[in-house]
SELO-163144 format. One line per field, with one value per residue: x negated, y negated, z negated of N, C-alpha, C in turn; residue number from 1; residue in three letters. Coordinates in steps of 0.2 Angstrom, whole numbers, plus 2048, in hexadecimal, padded with zeros to 3 digits. Last residue first. Example, Ala and Ser with C-alpha at 12.3 -4.5 7.8 and 13.67 -1.06 7.14 Angstrom:
<atoms>
nx c(7C0|7BE)
ny c(80B|81C)
nz c(7DD|7D9)
cax c(7BC|7C2)
cay c(805|816)
caz c(7DC|7D9)
cx c(7C0|7BE)
cy c(800|810)
cz c(7D9|7D9)
nr c(2|1)
rest c(SER|ALA)
</atoms>
This chain:
<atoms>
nx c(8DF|8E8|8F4|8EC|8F3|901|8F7|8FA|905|909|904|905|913|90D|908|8FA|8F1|8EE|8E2|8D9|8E4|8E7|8D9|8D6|8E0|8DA|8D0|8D4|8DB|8DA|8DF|8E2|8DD|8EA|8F4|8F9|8F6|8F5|8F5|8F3|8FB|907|906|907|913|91A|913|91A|925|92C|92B|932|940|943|942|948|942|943|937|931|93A|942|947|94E|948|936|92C|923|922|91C|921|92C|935|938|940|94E|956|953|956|964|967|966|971|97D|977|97A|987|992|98F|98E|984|979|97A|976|968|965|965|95C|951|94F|94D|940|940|946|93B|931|937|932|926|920|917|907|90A|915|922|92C|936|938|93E|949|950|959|95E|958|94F|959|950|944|949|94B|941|945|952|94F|94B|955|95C|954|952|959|952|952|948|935|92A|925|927|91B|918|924|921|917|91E|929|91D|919|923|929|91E|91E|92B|929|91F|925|930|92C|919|90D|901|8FA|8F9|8F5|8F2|8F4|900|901|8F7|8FD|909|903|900|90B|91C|927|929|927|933|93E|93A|93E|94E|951|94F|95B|966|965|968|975|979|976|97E|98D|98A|97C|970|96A|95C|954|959|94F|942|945|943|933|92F|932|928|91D|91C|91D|911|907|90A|907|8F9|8F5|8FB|8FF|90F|917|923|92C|935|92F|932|941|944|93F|946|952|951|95E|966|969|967|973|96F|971|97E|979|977|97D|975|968|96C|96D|962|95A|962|960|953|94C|93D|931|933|930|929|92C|91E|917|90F|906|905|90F|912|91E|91F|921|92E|935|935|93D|94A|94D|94D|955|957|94A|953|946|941|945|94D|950|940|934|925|91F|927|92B|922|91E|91E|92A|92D|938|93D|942|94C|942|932|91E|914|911|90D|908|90A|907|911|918|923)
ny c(8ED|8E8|8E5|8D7|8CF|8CE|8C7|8BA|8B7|8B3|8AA|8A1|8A0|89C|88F|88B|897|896|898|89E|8AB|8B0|8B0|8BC|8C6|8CA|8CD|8D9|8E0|8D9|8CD|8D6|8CD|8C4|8C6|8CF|8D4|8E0|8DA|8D0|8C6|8CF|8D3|8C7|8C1|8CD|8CB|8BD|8BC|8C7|8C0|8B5|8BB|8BD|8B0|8A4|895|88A|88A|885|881|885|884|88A|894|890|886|87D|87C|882|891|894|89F|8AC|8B2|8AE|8B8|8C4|8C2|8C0|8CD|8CD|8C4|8CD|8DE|8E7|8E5|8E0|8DB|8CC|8CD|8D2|8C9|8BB|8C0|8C3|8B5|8AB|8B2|8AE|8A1|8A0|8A4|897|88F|897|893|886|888|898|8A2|8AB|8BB|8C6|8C8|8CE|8C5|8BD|8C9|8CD|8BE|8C2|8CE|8D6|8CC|8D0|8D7|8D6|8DB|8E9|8EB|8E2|8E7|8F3|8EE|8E9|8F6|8FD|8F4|8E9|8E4|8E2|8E7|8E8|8EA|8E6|8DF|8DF|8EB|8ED|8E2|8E7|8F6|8EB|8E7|8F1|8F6|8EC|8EB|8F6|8F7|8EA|8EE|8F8|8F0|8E6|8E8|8E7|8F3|8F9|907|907|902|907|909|915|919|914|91F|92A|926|922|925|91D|912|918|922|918|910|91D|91F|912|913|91C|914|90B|912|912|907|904|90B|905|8FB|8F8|8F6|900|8FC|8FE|909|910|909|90D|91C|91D|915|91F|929|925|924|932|937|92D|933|942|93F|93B|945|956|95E|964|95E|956|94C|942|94C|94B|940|93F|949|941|930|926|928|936|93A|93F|949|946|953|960|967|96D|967|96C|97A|97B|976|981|98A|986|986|992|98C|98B|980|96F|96F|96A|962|95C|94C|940|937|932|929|925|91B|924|929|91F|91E|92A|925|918|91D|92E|93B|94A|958|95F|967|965|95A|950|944|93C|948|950|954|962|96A|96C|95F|960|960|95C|957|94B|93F|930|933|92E|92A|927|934|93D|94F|960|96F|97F|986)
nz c(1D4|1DB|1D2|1CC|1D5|1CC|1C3|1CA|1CD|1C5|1C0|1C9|1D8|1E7|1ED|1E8|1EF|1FD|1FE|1F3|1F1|1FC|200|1FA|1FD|20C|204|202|20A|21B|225|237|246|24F|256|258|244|238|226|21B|21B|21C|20C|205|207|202|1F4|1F2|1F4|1EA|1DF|1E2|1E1|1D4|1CF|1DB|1DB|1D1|1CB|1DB|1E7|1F7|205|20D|210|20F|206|1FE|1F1|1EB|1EC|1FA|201|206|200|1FC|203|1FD|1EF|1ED|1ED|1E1|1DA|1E0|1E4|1F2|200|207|214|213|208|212|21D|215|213|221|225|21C|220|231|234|23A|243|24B|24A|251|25C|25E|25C|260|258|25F|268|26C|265|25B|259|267|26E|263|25C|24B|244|23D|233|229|220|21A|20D|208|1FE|1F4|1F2|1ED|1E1|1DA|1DB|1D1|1C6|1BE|1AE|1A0|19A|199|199|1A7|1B3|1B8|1BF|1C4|1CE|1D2|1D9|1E3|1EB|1F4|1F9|1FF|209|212|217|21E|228|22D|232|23B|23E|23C|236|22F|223|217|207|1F9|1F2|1F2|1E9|1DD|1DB|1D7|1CA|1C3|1C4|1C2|1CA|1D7|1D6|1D5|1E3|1E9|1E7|1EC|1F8|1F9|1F9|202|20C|20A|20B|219|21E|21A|222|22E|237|241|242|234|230|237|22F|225|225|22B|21F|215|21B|21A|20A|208|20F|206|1F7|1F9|1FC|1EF|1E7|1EC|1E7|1DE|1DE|1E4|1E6|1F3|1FC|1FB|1FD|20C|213|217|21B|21D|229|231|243|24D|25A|26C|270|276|288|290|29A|299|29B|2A8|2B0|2AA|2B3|2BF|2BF|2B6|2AB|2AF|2B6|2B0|29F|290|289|279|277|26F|264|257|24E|250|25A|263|260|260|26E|273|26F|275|283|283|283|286|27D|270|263|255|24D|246|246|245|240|234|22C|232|23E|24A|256|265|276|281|293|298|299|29A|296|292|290|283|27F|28A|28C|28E|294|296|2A1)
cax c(8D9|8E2|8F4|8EB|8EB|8FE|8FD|8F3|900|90C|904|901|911|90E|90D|901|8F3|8F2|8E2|8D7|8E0|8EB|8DB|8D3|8E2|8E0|8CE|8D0|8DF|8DA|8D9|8E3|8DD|8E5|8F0|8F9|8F9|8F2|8FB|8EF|8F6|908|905|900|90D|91C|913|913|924|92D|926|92D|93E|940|93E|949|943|949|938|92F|934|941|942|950|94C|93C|92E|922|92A|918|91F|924|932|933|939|948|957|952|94E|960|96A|963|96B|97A|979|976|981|993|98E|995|989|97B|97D|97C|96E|963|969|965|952|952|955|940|93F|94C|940|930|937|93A|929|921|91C|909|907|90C|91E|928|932|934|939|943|94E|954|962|95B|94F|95A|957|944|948|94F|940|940|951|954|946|950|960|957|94A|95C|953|954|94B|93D|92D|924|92C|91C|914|923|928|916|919|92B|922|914|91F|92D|920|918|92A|930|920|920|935|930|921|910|905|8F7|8FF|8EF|8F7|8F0|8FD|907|8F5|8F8|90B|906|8FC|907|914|924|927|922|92B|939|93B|938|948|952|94A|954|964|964|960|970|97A|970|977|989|989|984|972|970|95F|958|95E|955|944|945|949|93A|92F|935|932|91F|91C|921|916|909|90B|90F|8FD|8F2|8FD|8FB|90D|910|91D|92B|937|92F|92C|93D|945|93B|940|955|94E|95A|963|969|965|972|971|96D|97B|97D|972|97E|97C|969|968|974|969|958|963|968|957|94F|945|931|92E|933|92A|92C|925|918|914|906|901|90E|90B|91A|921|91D|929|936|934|935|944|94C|947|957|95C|94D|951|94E|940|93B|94C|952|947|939|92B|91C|923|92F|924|925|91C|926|92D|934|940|93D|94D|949|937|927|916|911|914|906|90B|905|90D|915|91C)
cay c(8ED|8EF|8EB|8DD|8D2|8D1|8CD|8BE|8B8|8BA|8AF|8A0|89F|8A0|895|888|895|897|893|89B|8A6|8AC|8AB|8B7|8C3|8C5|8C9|8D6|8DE|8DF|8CF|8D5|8D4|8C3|8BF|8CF|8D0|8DE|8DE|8D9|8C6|8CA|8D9|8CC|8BB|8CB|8D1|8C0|8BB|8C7|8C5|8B2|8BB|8C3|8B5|8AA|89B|88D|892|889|880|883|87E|886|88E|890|88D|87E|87B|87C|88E|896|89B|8A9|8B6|8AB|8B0|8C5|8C2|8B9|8C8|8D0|8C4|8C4|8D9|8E3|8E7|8E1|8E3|8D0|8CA|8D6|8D0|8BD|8C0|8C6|8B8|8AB|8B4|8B6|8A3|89C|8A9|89F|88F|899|89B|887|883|88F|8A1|8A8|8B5|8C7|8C3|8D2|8CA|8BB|8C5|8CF|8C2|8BF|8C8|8D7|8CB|8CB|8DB|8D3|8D4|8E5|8F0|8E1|8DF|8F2|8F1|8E5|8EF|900|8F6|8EE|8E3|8DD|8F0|8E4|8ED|8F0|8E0|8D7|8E9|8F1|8E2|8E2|8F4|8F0|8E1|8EB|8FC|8EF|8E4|8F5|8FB|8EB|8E9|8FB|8F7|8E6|8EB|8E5|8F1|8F3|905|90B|901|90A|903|912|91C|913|917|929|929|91F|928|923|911|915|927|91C|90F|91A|925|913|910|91F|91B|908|910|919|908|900|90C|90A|8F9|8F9|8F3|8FD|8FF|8F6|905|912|908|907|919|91E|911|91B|929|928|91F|92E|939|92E|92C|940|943|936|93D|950|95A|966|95A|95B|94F|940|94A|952|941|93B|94C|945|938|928|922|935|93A|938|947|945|948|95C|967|96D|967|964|976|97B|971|97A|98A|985|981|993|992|98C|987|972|96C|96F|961|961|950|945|934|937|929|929|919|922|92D|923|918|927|92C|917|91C|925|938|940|955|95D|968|966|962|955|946|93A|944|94C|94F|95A|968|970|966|95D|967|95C|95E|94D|944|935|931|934|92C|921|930|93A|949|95C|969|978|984)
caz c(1CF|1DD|1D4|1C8|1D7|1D4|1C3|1C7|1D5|1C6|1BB|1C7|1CF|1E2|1F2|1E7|1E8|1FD|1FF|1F4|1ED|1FA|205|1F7|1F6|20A|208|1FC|204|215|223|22F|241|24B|259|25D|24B|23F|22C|21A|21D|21F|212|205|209|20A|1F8|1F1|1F6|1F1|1E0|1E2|1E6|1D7|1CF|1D6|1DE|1D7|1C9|1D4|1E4|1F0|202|207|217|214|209|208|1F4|1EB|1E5|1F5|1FE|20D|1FE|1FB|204|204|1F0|1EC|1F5|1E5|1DB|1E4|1E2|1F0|1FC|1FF|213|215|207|20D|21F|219|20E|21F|228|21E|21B|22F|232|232|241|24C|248|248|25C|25F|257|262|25A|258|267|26B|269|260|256|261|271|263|263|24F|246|241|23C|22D|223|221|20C|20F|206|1F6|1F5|1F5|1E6|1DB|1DD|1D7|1CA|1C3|1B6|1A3|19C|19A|192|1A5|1AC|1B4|1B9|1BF|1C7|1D2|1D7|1DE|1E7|1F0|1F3|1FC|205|20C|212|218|222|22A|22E|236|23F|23A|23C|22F|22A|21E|20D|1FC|1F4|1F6|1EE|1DE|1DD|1DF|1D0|1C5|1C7|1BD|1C3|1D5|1D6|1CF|1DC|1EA|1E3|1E5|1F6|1FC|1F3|1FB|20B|20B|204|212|21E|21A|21B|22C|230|23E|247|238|22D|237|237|226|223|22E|225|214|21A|220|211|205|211|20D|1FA|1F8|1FF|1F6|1E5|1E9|1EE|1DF|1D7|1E6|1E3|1EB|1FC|1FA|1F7|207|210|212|21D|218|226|22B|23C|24A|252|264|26F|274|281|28B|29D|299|294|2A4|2B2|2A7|2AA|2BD|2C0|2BA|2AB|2A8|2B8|2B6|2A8|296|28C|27E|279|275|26B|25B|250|24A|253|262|261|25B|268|273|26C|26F|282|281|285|282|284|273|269|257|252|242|24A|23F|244|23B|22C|230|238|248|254|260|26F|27E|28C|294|29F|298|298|290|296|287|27E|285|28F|28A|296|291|2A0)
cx c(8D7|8DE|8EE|8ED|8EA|8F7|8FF|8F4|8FB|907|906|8FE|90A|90E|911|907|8FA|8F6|8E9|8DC|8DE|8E9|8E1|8D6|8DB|8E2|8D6|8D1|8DA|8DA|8D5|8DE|8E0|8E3|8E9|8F3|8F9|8F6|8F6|8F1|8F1|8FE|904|900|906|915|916|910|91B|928|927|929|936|93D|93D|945|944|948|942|933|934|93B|940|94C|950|940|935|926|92B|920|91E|924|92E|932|936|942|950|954|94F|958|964|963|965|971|978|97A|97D|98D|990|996|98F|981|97D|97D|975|969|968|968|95C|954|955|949|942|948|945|938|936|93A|92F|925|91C|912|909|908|916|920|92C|932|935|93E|949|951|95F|95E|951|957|959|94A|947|94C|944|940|94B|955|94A|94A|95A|958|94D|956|953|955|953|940|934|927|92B|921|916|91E|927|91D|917|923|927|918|91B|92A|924|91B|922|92E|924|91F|92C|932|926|919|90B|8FD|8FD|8F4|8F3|8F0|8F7|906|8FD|8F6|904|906|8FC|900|90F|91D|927|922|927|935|939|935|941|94D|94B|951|95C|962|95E|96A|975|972|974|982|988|985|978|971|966|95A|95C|959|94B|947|94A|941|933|935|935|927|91F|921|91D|910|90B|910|905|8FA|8FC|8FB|906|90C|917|922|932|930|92A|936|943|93F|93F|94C|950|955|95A|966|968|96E|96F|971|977|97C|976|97C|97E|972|96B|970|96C|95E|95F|967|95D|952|945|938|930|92E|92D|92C|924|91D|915|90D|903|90A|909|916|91B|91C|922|931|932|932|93E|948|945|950|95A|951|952|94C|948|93B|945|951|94A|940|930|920|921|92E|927|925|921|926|928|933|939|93F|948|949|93D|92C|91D|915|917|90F|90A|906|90A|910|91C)
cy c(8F6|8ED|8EE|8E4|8D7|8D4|8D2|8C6|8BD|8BD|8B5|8A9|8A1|89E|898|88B|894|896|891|895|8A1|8A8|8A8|8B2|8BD|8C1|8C4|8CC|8D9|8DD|8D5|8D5|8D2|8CC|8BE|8C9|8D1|8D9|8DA|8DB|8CD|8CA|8D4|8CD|8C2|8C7|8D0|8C6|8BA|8C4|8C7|8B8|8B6|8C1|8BA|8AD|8A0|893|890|88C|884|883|87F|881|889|895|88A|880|87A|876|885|890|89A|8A0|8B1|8AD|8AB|8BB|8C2|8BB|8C3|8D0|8C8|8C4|8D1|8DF|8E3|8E5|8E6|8D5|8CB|8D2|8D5|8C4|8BF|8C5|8BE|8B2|8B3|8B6|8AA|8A1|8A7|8A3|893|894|89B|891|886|88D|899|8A5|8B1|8C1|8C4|8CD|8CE|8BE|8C1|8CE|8C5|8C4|8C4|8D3|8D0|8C9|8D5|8D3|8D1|8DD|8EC|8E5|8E0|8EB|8F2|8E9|8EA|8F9|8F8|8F1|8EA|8E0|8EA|8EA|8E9|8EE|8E6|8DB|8E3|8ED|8E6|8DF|8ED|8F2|8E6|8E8|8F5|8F3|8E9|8EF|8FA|8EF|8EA|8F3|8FA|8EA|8E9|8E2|8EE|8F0|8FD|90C|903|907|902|90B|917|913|913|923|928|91F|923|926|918|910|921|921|912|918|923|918|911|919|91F|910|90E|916|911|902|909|910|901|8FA|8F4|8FD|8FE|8F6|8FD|90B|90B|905|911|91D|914|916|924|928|91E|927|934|930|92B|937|942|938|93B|949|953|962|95E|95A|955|945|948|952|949|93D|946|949|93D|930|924|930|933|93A|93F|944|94A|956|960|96B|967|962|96F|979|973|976|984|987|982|98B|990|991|98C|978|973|96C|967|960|958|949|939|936|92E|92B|91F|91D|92A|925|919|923|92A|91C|919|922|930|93D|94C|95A|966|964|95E|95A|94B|93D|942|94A|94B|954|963|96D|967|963|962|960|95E|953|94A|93B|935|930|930|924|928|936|944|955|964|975|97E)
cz c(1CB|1DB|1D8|1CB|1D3|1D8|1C8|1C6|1D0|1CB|1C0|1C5|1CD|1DB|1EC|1EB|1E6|1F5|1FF|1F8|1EB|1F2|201|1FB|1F6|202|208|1FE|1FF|211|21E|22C|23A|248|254|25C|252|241|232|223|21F|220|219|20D|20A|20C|201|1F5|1F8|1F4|1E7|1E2|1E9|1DE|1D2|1D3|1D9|1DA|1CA|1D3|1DD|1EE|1F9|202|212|212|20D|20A|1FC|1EE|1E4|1EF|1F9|205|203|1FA|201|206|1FA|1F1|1F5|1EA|1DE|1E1|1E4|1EB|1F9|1FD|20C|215|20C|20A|219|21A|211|217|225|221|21B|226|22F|232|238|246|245|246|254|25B|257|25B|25B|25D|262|26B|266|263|258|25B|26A|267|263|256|24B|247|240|232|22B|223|215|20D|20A|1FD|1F7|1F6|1EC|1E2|1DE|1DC|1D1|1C6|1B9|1AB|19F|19E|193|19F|1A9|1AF|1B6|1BC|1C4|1CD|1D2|1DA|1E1|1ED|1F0|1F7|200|207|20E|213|21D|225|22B|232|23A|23B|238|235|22B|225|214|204|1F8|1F6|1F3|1E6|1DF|1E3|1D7|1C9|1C9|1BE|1BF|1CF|1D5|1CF|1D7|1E3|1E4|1E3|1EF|1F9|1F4|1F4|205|209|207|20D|21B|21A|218|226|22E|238|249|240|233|237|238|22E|225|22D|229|21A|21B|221|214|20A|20D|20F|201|1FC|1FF|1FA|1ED|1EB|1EB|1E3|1D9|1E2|1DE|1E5|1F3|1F9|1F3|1FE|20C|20E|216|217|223|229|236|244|24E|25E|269|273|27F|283|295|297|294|29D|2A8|2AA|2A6|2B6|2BD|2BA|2B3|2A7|2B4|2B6|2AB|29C|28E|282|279|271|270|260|253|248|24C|25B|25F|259|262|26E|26E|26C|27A|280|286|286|282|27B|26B|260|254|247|245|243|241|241|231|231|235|240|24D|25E|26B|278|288|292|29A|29D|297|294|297|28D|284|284|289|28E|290|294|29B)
nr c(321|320|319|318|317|316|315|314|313|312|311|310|309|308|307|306|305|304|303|302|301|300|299|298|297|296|295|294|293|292|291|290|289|288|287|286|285|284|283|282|281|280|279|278|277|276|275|274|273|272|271|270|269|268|267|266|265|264|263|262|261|260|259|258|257|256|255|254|253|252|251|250|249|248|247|246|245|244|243|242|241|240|239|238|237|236|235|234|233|232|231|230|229|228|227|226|225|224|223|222|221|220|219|218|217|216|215|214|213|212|211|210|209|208|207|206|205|204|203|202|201|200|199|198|197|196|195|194|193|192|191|190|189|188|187|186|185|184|183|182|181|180|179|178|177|176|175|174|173|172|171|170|169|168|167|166|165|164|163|162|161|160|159|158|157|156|155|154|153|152|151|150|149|148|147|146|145|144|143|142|141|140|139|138|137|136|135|134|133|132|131|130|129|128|127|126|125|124|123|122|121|120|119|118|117|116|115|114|113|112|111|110|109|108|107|106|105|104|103|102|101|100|99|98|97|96|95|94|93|92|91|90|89|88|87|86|85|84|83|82|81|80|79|78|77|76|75|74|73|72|71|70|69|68|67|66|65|64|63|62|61|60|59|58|57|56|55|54|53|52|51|50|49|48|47|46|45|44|43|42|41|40|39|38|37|36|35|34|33|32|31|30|29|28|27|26|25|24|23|22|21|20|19|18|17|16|15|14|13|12|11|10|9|8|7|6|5|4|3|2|1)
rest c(UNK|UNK|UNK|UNK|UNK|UNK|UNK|UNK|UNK|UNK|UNK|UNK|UNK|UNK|UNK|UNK|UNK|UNK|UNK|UNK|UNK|UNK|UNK|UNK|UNK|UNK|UNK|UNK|UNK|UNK|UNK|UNK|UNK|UNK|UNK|UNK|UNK|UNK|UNK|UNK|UNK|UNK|UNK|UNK|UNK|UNK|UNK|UNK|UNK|UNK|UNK|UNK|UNK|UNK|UNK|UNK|UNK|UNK|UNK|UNK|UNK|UNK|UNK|UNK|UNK|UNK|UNK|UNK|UNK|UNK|UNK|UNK|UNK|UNK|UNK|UNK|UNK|UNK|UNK|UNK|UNK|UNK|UNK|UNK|UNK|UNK|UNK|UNK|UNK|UNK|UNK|UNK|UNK|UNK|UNK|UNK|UNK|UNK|UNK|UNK|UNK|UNK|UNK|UNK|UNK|UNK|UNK|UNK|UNK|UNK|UNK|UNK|UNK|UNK|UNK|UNK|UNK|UNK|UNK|UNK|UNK|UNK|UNK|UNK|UNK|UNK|UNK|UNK|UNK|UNK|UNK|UNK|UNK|UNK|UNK|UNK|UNK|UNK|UNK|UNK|UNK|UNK|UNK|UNK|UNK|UNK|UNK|UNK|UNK|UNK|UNK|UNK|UNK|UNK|UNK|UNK|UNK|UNK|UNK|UNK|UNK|UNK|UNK|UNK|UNK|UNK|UNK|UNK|UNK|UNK|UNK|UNK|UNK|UNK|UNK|UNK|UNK|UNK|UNK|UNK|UNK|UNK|UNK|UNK|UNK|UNK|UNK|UNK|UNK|UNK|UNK|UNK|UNK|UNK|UNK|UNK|UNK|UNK|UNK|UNK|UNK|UNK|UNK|UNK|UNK|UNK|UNK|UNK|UNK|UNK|UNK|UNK|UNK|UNK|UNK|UNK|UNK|UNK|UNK|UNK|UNK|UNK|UNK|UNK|UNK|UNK|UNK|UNK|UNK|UNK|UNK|UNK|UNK|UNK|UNK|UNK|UNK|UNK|UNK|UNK|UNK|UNK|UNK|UNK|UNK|UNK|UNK|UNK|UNK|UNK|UNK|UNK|UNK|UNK|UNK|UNK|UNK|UNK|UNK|UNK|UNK|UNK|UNK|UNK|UNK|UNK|UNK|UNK|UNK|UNK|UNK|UNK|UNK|UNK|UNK|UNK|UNK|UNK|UNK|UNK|UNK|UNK|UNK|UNK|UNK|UNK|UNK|UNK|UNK|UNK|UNK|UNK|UNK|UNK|UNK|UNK|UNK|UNK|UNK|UNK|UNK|UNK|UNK|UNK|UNK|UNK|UNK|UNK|UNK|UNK|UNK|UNK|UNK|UNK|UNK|UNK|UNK|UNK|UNK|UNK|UNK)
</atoms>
């Protein structure tokens, strides 16, 4: 017998049937038994709400026993979803349509990698934000529709990945006739630029209220620790290290954990810091709704100015113009 259970309700033990297309799950089998409250996680990450299970009735005990008995260890999927290069590749797929499912990737890659950061998986993740990169300096259809942003949660792996299409964007239009920058290398600094609250307690990643003094302390260290694990993991160039160590500073010299001021901050890392400052206000809270993209571009406008360089903030408004 199939039953219908909502996610929320799943447990280990479960023999379940997702549905049968790719897309719509981030697993490699439509139908397994969950082992690990992380599949759930996963589940519901994908905006799954419901289930099918088998329920007891369906076979014989001793052959749902010997299923369980031999049903193997989840496959470890592949960092980098092997469909987002298929998604990108695939030229009949319309613009709206590709930019979603391209999304939808790129956030399961994200999520992957900060699960484990090993060097190995950044250097996967690095080849998968690489073909993002030039579907969003060769199509500028697509790329329209990727700024589009309709994931308002503000999850570390759905942040990364809008920070990451908003600031790759935002270099193609400053360096459109310079042939000066790594775009590959520049845009895997941009999607890992949080890589470092791997590092921080997820009671305070997570905290469904504004953070105490002591707590925005520990958060104030994720860029440090994020340049740190691409400097032990030998990824990333230094200057591309540079953008995950100063996308939290700002222009007037507020920022954190270094305090720099103008044009001390790198450059790459001040268009960092514009697109992290956007989505940040655009993204739900626990303690606030997002404002949306008009509303947050006038805030940083109006009140936030001295944070940013002048020219590049303008530049930036021009992508939802």
């Amino acid at each position: 017998m199939i039953k219908k259970v909502k996610t929320e309700d799943l447990r280990k033990g479960m023999h379940i049937v997702l549905p049968d297309k790719w897309f719509a799950h981030p697993f490699l089998k439509n139908e397994f038994i969950i082992e690990s409250q992380s599949q759930i996680d996963k589940i519901a990450r994908a905006g799954i709400r419901e289930v099918a299970v088998r329920v007891k009735g369906t076979a014989s005990e001793p052959r749902r026993a010997a299923l369980q008995e031999a049903a193997p260890a989840p496959e470890q999927a592949p960092v980098c979803p092997p469909e987002l290069q298929e998604v990108i590749a695939d030229r009949k797929l319309p613009p709206e349509k590709k930019a979603k499912l391209v999304r939808q990737k790129s956030i399961e890659m994200m999520s992957r990698l900060m699960e484990d950061p090993s060097a190995e998986n950044i250097a996967e993740t690095k080849k998968g934000v690489a073909d993002v990169v030039d579907l969003i300096l060769t199509n500028d259809s697509t790329s329209k529709y990727l700024l589009n942003i309709t994931s308002y949660d503000y999850s570390t792996y759905v942040h990364s990945v809008n920070v990451g299409f908003l600031a790759v964007s935002c270099a193609k239009s400053l360096f459109r006739h310079s042939t000066g920058h790594n775009m590959h290398e520049l845009g895997a600094g941009f999607f890992l630029h949080d890589l470092g609250k791997v590092n921080i307690d997820l009671s305070i990643i997570n905290k469904p209220a504004r953070l105490s003094d002591e707590e925005m302390a520990q958060m104030r260290k994720h860029p440090q620790y994020g340049y740190e694990i691409l400097a032990r993991t030998r990824q990333l160039t230094e200057e591309c290290r540079t953008i995950v160590l100063h996308h939290h500073e700002r222009f007037d010299g507020s920022g954190y954990p270094l305090g720099l001021k103008g044009e001390d901050i790198h450059l790459y890392g001040r268009i960092c810091s514009l697109a992290d400052v956007f989505d940040a206000l655009n993204s739900d809270r626990p303690y606030r709704k997002g404002l949306g993209p008009f509303a947050a571009l006038k805030v940083m406008k109006e009140e936030m100015m001295f944070h940013f360089q002048k020219d590049m903030f303008e530049k930036f408004v021009m992508l939802f113009s």
